[in-house]
C-alpha positions as MATLAB code, in Angstrom:
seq = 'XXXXXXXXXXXXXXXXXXXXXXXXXXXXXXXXXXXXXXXXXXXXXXXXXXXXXXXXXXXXXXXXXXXXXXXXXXXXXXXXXXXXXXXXXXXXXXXXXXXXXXXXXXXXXXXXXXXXXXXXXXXXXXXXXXXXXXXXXXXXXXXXXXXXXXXXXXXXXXXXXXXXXXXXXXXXXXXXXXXXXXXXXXXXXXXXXXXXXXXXXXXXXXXXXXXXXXXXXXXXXXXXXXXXXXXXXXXXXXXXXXXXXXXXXXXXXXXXXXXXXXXXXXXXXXXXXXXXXXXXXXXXXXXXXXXXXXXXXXXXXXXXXXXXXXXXXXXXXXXXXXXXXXXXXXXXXXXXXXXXXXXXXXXXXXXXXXXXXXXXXXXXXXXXXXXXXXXXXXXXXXXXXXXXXXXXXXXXXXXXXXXXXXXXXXXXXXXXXXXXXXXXXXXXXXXXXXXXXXXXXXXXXXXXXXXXXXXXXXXXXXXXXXXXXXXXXXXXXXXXXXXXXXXXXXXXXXXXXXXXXXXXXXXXXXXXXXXXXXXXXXXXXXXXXXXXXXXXXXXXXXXXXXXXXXXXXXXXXXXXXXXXX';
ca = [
      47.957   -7.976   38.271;
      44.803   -6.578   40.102;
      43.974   -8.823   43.071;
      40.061   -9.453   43.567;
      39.393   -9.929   46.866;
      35.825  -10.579   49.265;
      37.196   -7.223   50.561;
      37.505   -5.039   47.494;
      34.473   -6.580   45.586;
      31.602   -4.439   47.582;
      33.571   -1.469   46.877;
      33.817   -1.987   43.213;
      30.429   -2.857   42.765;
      29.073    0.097   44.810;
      31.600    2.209   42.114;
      30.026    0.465   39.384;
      26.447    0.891   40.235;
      27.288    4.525   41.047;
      28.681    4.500   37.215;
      25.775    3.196   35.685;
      23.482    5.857   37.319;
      25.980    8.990   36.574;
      25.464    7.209   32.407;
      21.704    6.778   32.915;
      21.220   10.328   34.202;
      23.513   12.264   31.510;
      21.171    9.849   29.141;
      22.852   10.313   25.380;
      25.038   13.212   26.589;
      27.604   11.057   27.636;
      26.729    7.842   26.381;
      28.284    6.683   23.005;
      26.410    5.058   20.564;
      27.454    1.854   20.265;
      28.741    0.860   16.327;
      25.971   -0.539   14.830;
      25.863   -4.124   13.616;
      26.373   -4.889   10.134;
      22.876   -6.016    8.880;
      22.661   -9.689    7.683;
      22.265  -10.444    3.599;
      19.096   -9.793    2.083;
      17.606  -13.339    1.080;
      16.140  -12.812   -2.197;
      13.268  -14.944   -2.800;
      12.347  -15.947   -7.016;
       8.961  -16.020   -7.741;
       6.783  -16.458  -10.829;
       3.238  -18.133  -12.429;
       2.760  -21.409  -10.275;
       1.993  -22.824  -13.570;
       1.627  -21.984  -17.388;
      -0.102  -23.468  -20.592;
       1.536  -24.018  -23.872;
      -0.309  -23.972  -26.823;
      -0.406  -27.578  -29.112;
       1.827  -28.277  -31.323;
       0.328  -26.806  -34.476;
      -0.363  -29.437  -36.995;
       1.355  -28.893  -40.598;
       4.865  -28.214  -39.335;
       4.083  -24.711  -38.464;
       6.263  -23.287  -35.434;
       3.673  -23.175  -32.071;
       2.618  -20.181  -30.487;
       4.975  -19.203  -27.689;
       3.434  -18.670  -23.882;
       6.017  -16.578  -21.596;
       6.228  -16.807  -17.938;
       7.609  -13.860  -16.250;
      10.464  -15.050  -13.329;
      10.492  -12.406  -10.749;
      12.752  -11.940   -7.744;
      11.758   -9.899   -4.809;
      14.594   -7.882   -2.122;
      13.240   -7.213    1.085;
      16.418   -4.562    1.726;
      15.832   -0.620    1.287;
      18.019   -0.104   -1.261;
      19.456   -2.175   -4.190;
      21.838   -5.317   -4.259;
      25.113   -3.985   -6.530;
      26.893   -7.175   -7.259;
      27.174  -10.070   -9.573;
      24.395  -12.772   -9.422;
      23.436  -16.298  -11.086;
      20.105  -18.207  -12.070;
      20.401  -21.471  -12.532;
      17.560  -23.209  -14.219;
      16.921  -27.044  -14.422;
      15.050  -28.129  -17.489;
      15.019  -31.662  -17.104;
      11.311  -31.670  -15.572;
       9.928  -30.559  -19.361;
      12.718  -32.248  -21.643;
      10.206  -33.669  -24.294;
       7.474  -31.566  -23.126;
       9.024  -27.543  -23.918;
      11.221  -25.521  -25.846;
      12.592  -23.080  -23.600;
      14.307  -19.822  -24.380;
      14.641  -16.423  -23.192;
      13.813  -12.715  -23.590;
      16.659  -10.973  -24.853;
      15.368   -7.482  -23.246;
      14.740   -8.911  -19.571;
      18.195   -7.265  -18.773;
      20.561  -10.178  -17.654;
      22.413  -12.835  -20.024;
      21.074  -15.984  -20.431;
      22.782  -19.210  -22.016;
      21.568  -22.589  -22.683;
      23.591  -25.404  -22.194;
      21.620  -28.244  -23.842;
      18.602  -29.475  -23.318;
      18.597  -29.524  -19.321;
      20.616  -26.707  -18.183;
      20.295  -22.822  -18.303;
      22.204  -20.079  -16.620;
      21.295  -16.085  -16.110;
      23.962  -13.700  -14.944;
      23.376  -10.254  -14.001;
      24.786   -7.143  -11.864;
      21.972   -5.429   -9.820;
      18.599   -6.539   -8.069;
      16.465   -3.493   -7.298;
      14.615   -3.293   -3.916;
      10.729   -4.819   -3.992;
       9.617   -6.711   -6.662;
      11.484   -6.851  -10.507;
      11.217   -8.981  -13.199;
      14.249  -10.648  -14.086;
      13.879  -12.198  -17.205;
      11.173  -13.947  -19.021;
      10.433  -17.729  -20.171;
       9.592  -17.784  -23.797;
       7.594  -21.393  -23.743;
       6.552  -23.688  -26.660;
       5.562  -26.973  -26.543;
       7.889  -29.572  -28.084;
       7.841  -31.629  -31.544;
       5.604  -34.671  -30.662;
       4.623  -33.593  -27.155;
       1.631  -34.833  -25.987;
      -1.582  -32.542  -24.806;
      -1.930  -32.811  -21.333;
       1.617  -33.715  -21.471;
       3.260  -31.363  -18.106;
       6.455  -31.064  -16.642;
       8.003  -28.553  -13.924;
      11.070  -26.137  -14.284;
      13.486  -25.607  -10.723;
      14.747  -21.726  -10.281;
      17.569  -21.357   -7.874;
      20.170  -18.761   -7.758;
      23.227  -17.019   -5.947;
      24.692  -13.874   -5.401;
      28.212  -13.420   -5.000;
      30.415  -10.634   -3.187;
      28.371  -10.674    0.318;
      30.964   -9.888    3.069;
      28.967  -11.691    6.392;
      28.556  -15.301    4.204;
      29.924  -16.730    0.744;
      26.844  -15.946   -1.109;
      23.505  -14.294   -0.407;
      21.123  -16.429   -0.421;
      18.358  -17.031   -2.878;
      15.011  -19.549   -2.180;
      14.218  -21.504   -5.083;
      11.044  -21.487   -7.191;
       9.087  -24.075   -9.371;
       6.613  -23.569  -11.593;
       4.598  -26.259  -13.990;
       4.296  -26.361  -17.475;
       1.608  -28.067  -19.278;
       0.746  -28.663  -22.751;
      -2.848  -27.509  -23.965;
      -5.436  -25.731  -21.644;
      -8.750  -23.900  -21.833;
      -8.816  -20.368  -22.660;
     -11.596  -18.759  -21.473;
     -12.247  -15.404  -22.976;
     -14.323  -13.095  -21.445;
     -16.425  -10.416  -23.966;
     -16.609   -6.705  -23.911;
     -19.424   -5.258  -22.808;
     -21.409   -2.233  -25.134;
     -21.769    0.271  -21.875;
     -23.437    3.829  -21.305;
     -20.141    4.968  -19.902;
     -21.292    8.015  -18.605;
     -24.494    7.355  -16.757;
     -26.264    9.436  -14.821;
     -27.219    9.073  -10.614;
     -29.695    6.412  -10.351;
     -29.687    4.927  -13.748;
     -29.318    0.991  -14.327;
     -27.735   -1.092  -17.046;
     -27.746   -4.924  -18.116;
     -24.767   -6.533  -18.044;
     -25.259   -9.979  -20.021;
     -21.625  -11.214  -18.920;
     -20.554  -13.597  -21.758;
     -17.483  -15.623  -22.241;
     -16.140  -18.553  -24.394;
     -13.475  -21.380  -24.262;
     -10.717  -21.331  -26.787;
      -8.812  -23.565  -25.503;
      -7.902  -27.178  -26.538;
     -10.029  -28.567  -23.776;
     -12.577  -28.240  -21.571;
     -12.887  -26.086  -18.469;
     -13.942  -28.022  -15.112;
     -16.003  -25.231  -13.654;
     -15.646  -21.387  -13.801;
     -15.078  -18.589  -11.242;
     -16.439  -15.184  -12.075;
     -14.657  -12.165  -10.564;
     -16.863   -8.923  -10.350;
     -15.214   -5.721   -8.975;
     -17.248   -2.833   -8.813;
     -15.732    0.633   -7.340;
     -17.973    2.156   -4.829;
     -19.948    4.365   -6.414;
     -20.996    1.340   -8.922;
     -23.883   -1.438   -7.475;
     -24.835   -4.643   -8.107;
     -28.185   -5.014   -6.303;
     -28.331   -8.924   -6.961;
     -26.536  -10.861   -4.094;
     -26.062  -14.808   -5.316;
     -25.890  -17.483   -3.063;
     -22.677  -19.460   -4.914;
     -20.807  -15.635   -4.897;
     -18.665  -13.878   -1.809;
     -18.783  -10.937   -1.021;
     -15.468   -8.830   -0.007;
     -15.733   -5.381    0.771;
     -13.019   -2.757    1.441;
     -12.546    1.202    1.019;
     -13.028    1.579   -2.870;
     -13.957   -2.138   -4.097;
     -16.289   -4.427   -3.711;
     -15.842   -7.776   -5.197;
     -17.776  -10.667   -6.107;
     -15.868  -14.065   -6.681;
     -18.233  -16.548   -7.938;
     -17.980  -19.793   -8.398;
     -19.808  -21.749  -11.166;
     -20.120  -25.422  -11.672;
     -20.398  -27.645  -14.533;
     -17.971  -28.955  -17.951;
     -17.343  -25.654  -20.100;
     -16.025  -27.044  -23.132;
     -13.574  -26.095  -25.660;
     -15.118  -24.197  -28.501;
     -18.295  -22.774  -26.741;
     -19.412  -19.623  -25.659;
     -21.677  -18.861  -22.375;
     -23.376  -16.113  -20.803;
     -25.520  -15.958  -17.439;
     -28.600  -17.563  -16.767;
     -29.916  -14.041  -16.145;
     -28.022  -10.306  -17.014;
     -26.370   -8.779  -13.972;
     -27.878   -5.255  -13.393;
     -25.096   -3.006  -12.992;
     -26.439    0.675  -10.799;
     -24.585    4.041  -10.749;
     -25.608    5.185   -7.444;
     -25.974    8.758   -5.883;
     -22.237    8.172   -4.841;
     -20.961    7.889   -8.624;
     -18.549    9.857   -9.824;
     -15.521    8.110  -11.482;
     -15.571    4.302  -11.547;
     -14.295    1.055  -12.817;
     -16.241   -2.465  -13.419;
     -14.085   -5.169  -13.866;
     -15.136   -8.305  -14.737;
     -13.259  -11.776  -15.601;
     -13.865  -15.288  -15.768;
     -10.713  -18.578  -14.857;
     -10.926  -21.600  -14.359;
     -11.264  -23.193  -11.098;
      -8.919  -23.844   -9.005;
      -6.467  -21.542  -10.693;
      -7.445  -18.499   -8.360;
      -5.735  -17.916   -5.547;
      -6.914  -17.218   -1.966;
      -7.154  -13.345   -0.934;
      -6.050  -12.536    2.365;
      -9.647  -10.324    2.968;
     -11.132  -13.842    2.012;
     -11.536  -14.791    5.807;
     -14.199  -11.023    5.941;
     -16.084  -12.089    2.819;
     -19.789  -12.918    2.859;
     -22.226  -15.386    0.677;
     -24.719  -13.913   -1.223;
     -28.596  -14.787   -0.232;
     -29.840  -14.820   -3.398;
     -30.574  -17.321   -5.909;
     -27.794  -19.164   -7.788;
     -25.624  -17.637  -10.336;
     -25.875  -19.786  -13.619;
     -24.179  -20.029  -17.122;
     -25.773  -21.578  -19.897;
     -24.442  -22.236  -23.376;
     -24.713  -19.908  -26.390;
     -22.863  -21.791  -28.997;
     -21.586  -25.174  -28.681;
     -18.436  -26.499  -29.596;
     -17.784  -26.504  -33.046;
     -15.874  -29.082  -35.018;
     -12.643  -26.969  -36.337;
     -11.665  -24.519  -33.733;
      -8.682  -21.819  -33.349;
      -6.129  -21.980  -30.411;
      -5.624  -19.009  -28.523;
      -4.253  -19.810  -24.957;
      -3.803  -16.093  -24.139;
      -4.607  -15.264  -19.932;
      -4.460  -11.696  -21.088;
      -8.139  -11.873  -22.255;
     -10.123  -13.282  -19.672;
     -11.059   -9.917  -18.060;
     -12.446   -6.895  -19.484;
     -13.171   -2.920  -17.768;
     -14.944   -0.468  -18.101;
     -14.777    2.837  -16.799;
     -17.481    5.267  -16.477;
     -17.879    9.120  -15.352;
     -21.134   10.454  -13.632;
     -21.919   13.882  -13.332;
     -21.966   14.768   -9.610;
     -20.015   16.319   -7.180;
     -18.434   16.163   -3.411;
     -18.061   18.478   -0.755;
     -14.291   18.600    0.981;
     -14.862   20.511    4.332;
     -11.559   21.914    5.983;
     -11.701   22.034    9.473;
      -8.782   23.675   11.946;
      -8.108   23.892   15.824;
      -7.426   26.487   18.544;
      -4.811   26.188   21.277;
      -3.803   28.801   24.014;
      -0.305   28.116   26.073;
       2.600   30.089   27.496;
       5.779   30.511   25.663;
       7.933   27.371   25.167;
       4.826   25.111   25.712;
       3.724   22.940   23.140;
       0.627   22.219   21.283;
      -1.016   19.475   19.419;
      -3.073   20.897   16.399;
      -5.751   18.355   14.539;
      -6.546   19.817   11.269;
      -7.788   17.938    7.784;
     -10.889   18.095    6.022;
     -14.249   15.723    5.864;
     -16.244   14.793    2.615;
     -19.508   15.874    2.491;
     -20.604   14.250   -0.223;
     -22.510   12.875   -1.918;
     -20.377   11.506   -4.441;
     -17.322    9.382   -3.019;
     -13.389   10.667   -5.100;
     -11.144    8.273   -5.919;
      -8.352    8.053   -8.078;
      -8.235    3.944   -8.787;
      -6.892    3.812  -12.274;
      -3.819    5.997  -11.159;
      -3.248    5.594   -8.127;
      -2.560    8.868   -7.383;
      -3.607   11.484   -4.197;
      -7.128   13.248   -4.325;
      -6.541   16.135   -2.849;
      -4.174   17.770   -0.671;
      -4.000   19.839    2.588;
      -1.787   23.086    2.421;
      -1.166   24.065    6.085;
       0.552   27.621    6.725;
       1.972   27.393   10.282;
       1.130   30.357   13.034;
       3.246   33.122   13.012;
       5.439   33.026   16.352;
       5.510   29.042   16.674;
       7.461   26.288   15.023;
       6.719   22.995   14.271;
       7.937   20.042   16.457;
       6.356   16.877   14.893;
       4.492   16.356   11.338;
       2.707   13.715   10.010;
       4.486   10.821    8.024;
       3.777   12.070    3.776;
       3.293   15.984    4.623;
       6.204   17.930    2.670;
       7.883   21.316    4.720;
       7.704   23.474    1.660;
       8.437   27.426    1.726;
       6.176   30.059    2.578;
       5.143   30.652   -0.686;
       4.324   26.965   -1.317;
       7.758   26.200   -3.482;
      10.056   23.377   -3.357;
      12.656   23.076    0.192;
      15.626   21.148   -0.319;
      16.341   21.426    3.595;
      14.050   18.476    5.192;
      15.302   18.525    8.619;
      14.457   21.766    9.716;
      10.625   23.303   10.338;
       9.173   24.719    7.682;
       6.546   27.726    7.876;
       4.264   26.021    5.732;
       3.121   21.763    4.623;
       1.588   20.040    1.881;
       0.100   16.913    3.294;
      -1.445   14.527    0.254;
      -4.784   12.533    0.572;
      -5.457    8.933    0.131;
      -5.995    7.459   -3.382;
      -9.530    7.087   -2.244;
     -11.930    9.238    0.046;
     -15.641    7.740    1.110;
     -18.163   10.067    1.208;
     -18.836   10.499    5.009;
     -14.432   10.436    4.786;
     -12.087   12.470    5.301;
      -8.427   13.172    6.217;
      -7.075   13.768    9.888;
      -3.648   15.501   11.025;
      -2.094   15.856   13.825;
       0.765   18.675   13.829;
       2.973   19.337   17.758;
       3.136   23.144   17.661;
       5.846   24.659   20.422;
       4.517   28.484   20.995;
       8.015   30.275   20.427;
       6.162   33.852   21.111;
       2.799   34.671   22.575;
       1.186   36.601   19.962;
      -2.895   37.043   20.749;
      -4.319   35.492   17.992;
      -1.940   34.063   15.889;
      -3.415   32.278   12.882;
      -2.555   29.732   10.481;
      -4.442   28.413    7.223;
      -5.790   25.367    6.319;
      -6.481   24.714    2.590;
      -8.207   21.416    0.953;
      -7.191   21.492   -2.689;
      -5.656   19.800   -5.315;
      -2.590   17.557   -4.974;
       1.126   17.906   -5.552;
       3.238   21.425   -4.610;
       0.991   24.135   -6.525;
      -2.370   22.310   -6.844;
      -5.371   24.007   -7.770;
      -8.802   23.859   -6.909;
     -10.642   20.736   -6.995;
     -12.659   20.366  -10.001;
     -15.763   18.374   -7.955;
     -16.653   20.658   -5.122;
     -19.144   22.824   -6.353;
     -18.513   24.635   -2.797;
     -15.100   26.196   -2.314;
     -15.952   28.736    0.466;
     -15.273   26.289    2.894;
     -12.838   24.395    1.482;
     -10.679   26.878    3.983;
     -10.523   27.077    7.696;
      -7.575   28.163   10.865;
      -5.563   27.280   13.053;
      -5.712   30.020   15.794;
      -3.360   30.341   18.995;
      -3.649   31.956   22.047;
      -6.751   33.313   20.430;
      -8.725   34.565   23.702;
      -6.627   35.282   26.473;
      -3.306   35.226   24.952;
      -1.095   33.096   27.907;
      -0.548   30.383   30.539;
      -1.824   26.718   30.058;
      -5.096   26.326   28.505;
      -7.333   22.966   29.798;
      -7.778   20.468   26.458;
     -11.080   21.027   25.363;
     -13.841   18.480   24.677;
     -13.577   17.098   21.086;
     -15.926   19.684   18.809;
     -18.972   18.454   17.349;
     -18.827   19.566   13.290;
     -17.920   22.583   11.115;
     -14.002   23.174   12.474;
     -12.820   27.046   12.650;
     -13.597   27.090    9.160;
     -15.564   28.498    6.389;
     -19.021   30.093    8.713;
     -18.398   27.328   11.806;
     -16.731   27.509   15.499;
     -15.916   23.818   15.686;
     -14.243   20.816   14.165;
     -15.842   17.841   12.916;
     -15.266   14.349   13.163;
     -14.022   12.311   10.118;
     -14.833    8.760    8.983;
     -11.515    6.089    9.003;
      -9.568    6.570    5.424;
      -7.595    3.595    5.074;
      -3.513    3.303    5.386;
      -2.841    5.792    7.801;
      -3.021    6.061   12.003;
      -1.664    7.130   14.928;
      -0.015   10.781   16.011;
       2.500   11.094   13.845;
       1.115   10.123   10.745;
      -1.822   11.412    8.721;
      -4.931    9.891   10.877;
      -7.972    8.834    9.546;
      -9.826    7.762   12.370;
     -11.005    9.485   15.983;
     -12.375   13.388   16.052;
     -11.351   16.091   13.338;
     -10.968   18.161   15.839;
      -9.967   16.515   19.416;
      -7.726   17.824   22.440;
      -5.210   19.891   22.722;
      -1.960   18.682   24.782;
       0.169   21.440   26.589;
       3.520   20.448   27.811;
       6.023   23.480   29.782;
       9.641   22.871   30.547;
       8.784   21.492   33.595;
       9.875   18.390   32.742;
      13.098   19.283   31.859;
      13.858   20.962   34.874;
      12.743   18.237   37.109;
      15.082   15.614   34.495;
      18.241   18.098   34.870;
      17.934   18.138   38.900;
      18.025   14.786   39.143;
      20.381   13.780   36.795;
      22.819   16.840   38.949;
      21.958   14.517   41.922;
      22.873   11.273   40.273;
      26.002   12.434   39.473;
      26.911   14.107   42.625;
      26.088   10.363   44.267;
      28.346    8.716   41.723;
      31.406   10.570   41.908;
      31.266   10.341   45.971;
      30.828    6.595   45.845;
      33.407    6.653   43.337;
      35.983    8.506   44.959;
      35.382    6.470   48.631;
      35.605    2.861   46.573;
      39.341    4.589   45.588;
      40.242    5.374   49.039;
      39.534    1.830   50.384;
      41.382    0.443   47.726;
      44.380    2.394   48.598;
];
């Protein structure tokens, strides 16, 4: 056994001190990664409508109309959950009240065991947000309107390794028997306006429900090159990137069997922004809309209040339609203008080995604003061809290494001679798109110069169809463009124009939501901006004194051995 003694414990610590500086100094060289600890189960949460409406049961003997209620589950892990799982559902909460059954396509296998018990089984829960299966809902022989009752989700996954079963958090949601069903009418737009021009919008909407509705809240959402010029006092206003929207909240008893429209028509104004844009408007009852997180930035209108007043009233015999799928409407509309993407590039100047930091992207002009809001899908793209004689170190988070010709590269990890960087969904006129790519100068070559396109998205894009200016749509990256070597002082940011189509400079680009910081697509600060030099200085000065580290530590190490002996 190894004695530890007041004599021999200085030594040893004096070793092991001289240890831990030889490991800190090699730095992951000689240090080996420690085996990485397993993750802990996912804990899949179920989810689903808080609460749903089932239509009377129809008079005559005729079979009700069936409401469904979609029960989701969501899995916070990266990739899928491959593994046998079970939903339990307790139906005694609506015994009386529903008929429950299930929808034989939703993927798992359902079974109902009486009237108070039901069980799901199924094999795989993709990452995010699925569907799982889906309620089908009627209301029950003899049940009662108004008559409500709530349904408990819980569920368990089996063949988790760090505990029995991965764990699931319940869900409940409420079932009730009759409800109003507001339906909101389509609107007879110009859909393809011109700049400037104005339409009425008379929104109108009716109950079809079974019973009244206890005040309304109307939900405008205009995209930004649509207006509304009226601002209400009983509406907020929330405004983001692309959307504005208007939730406004109406009092009064709307009842079952009428139909309303405003006080007054909304005016609805393409602006000089217009290009491609969606109105949105629908009408719920209150307090069945839920809070927004932006709700806490929103602002009342100043205006007078916004008002419904009856059309028809209720009438005597009435049709049941409880159907949330028609209390909104849209309506899309194109405008003949056109915006103005800019490129803009940098210039750099440093000594072989050093390396760069190149902002490039492009601005919008104007005056229309481009977004893609139905799709979802990226505006535009910038098509960077790196400098000849320097390699890429860092990229921004989204741009693609593709091949100098602009084709497909399976190889990822590697620098590629040429990106494809995509755009936002939506770009503000006065917006733009920022990059930031680390360029280490591999050979001096006077001049060197790389291309910046703006064009259309995905691998082989085209042109873009709304910029009736595609001269500058085109602009460099240039290195060691005057004097060819050495360290060159970081410039002051440029004013406008980047080394682009007829300009010297780079501009400065208005924020474009969902991206920031260096190495990701940047929206925000100059479009042109500094340029950081870096030598091997560093390196050098990092290798010495990890050389003198060690030499300390194997001296202290080999004295602690000689007192010991």
């Amino acid at each position: 056994m190894t004695r530890f003694s007041p004599r021999t414990a200085p030594l040893r610590s004096a070793g092991g001190l001289a240890a831990t500086a030889l490991l800190l100094a090699a730095g992951p060289l000689t240090v080996a990664a420690a085996a990485p600890a397993r993750a802990a189960d996912p804990v899949f949460a179920l989810g689903g409508p808080a609460g749903t409406a089932l239509h009377p049961d129809a008079e005559g003997g005729g079979a009700p109309k069936r409401s469904t209620a979609g029960i989701t589950v969501t899995n916070p892990a990266d990739e899928g959950y491959e593994g046998e799982f079970t939903l339990t559902f307790d139906l005694t909460g609506v015994a009386g009240i529903a008929d429950v059954a299930f929808d034989p396509g939703a993927g798992v296998e359902c079974e109902t065991k009486g009237t108070r018990t039901a069980v799901c089984t199924g094999d795989t829960i993709a990452p995010g947000l699925s569907t799982v299966t889906g309620l089908l809902l009627g209301a029950a022989e003899g049940s009662e309107q108004g008559a409500s009752g709530t349904i408990r989700v819980t569920g368990e996954a089996g063949g988790a390794t760090s505990t029995p079963h991965a764990p699931f958090t319940p869900f409940t949601t409420r079932v009730t028997v009759g409800g109003p069903d507001l339906v909101m009418r389509k609107l007879p737009f110009d859909h393809e306006p011109t700049p400037g021009q104005k339409q009425q919008a008379p929104i109108t909407f009716a109950n079809r429900g079974s019973r009244d509705a206890d005040g309304v809240v109307l939900t405008l959402r205009y995209s930004r090159g649509l207006d509304i010029p009226q601002r209400y006092s009983n509406c907020a206003y929330t405004t983001d990137e692309a959307w504005t929207t208007a939730r406004c909240s109406v009092e009064g008893a709307f009842e079952a069997g009428a139909t309303y429209t405003l006080a007054a028509p909304l005016t609805l104004e393409a602006t000089t922004r217009a290009y491609r844009d969606l109105f949105v408007y629908g009408i719920q009852e209150a307090g069945t809309v839920s809070r927004v997180a932006s709700a806490a930035r929103s602002e009342r209108g100043s205006g007078a209040v916004l008002r419904a007043v009856p059309v028809t009233k209720a009438l005597a015999a009435r049709g049941v339609d409880l159907e949330p799928g028609d209390n909104e409407q849209e309506a899309g509309f194109r405008t003949p203008n056109t915006a103005d993407f800019v490129a803009y590039g940098d210039e750099a100047s440093g000594a072989a080995g050093a390396t760069v930091t190149a902002r490039l992207g492009f601005r919008n002009d104007g005056p229309a604003w481009i977004g893609r809001i139905r799709s979802g899908g990226s505006v535009a793209a910038v098509d960077f061809t790196v400098p000849q004689g320097a390699t890429v170190t860092s990229a921004p988070k989204g741009c693609r290494g593709v091949t100098a010709e602009g084709a497909y590269r399976e190889d990822r990890k590697t620098p590629a001679p040429r990106y494809v960087c995509p755009a936002p969904t939506a770009v503000r006129d006065g917006g733009g798109l920022d990059l930031s790519f680390g360029l280490r100068i591999d050979k001096v070559l006077i001049g060197a110069a790389g291309r910046v396109t703006v064009r259309g998205p995905g691998l082989q894009g085209a042109g873009l169809p709304f910029d009736p200016m595609p001269g500058n749509s085109t602009a460099r990256v240039v290195l060691n463009g005057e004097s060819g070597g050495g360290p060159s002082p970081s410039p002051a940011p440029p004013a406008k124009g980047g080394l682009g189509a007829g300009s010297g400079t780079a501009p400065s680009a208005t924020a474009v939501p969902g991206t920031s910081g260096m190495g990701s697509p940047s929206a925000t600060g100059n479009g042109g901006g500094s340029l950081a030099s870096t030598g091997s200085s560093t390196a050098l000065t990092a290798s010495v004194m990890a050389i003198a580290a060690l030499t300390a530590g194997l001296a202290l190490f080999m004295a602690a051995g000689r007192r010991r002996s």
